[in-house]
FIZADO-117793 format. One record per residue (C-alpha): residue in three letters; x, y, z. Coordinates in nm, 2 decimals, always signed. Example, Ala and Ser with C-alpha at 12.3 -4.5 7.8 and 13.67 -1.06 7.14 Angstrom:
BEGIN
SITE_res_px_py_pz
SITE_ALA_+1.23_-0.45_+0.78
SITE_SER_+1.37_-0.11_+0.71
***
This chain:
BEGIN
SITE_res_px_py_pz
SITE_UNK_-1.65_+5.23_-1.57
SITE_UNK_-1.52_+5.03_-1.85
SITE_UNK_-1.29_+4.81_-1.63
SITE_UNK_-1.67_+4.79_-1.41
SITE_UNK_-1.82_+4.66_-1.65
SITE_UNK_-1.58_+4.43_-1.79
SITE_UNK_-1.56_+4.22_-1.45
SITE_UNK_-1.96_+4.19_-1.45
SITE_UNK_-2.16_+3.92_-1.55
SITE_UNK_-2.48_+3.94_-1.59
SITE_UNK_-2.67_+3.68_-1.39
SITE_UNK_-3.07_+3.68_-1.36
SITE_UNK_-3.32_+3.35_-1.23
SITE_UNK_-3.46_+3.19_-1.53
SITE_UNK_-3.60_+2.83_-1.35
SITE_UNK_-3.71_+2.76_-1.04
SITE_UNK_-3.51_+2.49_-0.97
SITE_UNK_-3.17_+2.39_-0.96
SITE_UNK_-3.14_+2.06_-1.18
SITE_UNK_-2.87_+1.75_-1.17
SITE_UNK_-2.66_+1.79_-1.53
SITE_UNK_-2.74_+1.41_-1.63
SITE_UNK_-2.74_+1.45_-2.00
SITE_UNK_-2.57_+1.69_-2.21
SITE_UNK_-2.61_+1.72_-2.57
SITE_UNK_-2.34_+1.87_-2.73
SITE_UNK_-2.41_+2.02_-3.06
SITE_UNK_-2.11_+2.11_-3.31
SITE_UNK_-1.94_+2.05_-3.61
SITE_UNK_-1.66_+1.98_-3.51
SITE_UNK_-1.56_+1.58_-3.40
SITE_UNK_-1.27_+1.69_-3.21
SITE_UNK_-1.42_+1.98_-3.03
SITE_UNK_-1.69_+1.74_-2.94
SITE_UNK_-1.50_+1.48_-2.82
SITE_UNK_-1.31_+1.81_-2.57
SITE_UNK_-1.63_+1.89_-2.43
SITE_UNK_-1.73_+1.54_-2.40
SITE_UNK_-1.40_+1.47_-2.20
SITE_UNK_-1.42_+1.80_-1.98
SITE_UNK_-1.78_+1.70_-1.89
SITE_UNK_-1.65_+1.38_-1.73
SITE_UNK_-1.40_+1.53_-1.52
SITE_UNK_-1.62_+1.81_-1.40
SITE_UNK_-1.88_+1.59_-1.31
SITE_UNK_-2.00_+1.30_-1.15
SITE_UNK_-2.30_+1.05_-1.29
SITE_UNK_-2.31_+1.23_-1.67
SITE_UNK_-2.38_+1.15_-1.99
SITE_UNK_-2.28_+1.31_-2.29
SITE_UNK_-2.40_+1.30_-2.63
SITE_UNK_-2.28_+1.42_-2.96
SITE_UNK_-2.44_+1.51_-3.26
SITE_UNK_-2.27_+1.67_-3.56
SITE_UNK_-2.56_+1.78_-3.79
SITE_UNK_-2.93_+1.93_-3.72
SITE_UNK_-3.14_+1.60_-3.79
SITE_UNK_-2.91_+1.43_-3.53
SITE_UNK_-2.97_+1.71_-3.28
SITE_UNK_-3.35_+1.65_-3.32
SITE_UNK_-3.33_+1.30_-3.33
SITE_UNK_-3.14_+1.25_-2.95
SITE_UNK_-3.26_+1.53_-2.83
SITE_UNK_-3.62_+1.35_-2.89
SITE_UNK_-3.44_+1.06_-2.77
SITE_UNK_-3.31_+1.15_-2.44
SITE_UNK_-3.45_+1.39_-2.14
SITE_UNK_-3.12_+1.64_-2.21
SITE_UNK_-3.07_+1.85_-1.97
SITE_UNK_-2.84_+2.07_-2.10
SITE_UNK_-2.80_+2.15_-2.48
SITE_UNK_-2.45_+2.29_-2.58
SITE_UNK_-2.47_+2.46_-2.93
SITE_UNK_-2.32_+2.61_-3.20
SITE_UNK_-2.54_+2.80_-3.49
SITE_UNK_-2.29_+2.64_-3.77
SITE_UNK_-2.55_+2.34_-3.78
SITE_UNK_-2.81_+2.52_-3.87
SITE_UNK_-2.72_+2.82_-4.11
SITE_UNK_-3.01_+3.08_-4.07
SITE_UNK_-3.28_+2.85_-3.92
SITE_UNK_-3.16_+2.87_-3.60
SITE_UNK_-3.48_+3.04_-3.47
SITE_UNK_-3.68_+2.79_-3.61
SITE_UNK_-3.48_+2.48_-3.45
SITE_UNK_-3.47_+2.66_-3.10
SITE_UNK_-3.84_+2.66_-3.14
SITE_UNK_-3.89_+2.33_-3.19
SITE_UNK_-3.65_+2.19_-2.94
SITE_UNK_-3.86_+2.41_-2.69
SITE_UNK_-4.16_+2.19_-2.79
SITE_UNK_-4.00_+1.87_-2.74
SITE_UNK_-3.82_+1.96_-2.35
SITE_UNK_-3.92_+2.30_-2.27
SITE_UNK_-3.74_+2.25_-1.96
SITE_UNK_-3.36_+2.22_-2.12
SITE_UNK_-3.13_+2.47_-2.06
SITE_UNK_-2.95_+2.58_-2.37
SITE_UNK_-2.63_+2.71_-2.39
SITE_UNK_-2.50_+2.89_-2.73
SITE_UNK_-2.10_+2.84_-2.73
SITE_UNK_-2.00_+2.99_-3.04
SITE_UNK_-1.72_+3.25_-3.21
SITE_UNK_-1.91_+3.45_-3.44
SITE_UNK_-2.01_+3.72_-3.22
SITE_UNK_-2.33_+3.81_-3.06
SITE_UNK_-2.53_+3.88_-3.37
SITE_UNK_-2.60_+3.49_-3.47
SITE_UNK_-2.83_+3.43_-3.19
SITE_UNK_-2.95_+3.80_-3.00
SITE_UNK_-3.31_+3.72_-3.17
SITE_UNK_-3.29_+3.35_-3.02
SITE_UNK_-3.24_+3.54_-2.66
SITE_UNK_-3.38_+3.47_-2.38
SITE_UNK_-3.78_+3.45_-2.54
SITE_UNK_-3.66_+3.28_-2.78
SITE_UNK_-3.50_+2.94_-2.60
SITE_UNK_-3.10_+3.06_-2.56
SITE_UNK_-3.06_+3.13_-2.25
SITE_UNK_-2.68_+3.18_-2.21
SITE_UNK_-2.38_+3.26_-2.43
SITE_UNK_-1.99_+3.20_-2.37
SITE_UNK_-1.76_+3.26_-2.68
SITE_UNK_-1.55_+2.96_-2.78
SITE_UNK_-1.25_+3.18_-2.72
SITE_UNK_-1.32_+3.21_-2.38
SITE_UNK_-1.10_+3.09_-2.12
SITE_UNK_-1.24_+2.70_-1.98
SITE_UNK_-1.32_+2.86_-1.62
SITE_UNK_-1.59_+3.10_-1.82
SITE_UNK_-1.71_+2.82_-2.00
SITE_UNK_-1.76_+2.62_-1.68
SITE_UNK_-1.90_+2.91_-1.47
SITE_UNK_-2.16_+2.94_-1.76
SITE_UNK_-2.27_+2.60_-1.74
SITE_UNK_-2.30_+2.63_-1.36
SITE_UNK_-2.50_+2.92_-1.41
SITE_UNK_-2.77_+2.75_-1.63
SITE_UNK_-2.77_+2.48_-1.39
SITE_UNK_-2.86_+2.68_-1.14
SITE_UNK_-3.10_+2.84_-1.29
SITE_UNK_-3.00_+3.15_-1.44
SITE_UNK_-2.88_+3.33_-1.76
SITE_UNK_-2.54_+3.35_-1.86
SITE_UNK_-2.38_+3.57_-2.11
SITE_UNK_-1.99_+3.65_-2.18
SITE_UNK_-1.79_+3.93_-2.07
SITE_UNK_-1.72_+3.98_-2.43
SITE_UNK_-2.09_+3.99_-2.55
SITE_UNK_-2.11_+4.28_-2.25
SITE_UNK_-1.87_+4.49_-2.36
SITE_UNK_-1.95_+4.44_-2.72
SITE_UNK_-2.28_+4.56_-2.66
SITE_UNK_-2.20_+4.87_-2.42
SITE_UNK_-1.97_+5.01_-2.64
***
């Protein structure tokens, strides 16, 4: 059952639409990290623009900027108001779909989840194909969450 459940994903509709990943915002501490997802972005898709913001303010300040698409996120920008930002990112595009890419385990962001604005997960340990297939996911429409989140929780 455990080997069941470690090759399960947990998929469910969230949107009613598919969208076109235009702009990403990616959201991290990290310059050089940035500048990876930046990079992968490009050569995973067509047409896209990324953005990079190291700090909360920034993050508000393109995200009120730009129609993002997709937000990319760790909770290291924002200590323990990460419920609060989510909230107000919901009120400027309710319509992004955020994706919290972190490695500090599940218990950062579960009251965030999914009423709360997150609406997928993928540790930063994670193979790139998990990382990807999350993204695709959200774009499509539904939630995302790690195989490691799963079993974390199950057991």
């Amino acid at each position: 059952m455990v080997l069941f459940i470690c090759c399960v994903l947990i998929f469910v509709t969230m949107f009613d639409k598919v969208i076109t990943l235009r702009q990403i915002l990616i959201a991290d501490r990290c310059p050089i990290f940035r500048l990876g997802m930046s990079s992968t972005f490009s050569k995973h898709y067509d047409s896209i623009q990324t953005h990079e913001v190291g700090d909360g303010e920034s993050l508000i300040q393109v995200f009120q900027a730009h129609p993002i698409d997709l937000l990319i996120m760790d909770d290291l920008l924002f200590g323990g108001e990460l419920r609060q930002v989510i909230k107000k990112l919901r009120l400027i595009n309710p319509d992004t779909r955020i994706l919290f890419f972190s490695d500090r385990g599940e218990e950062h962001f579960l009251s965030c989840m999914p009423r709360g604005g997150i609406y997928g997960y993928v540790n930063k340990k994670a193979p790139m194909i998990q990382f990807l297939e999350g993204v695709e996911e959200l774009r499509q429409g539904h939630h995302y969450f790690s195989q490691d989140l799963l079993i974390d929780r199950l057991l």
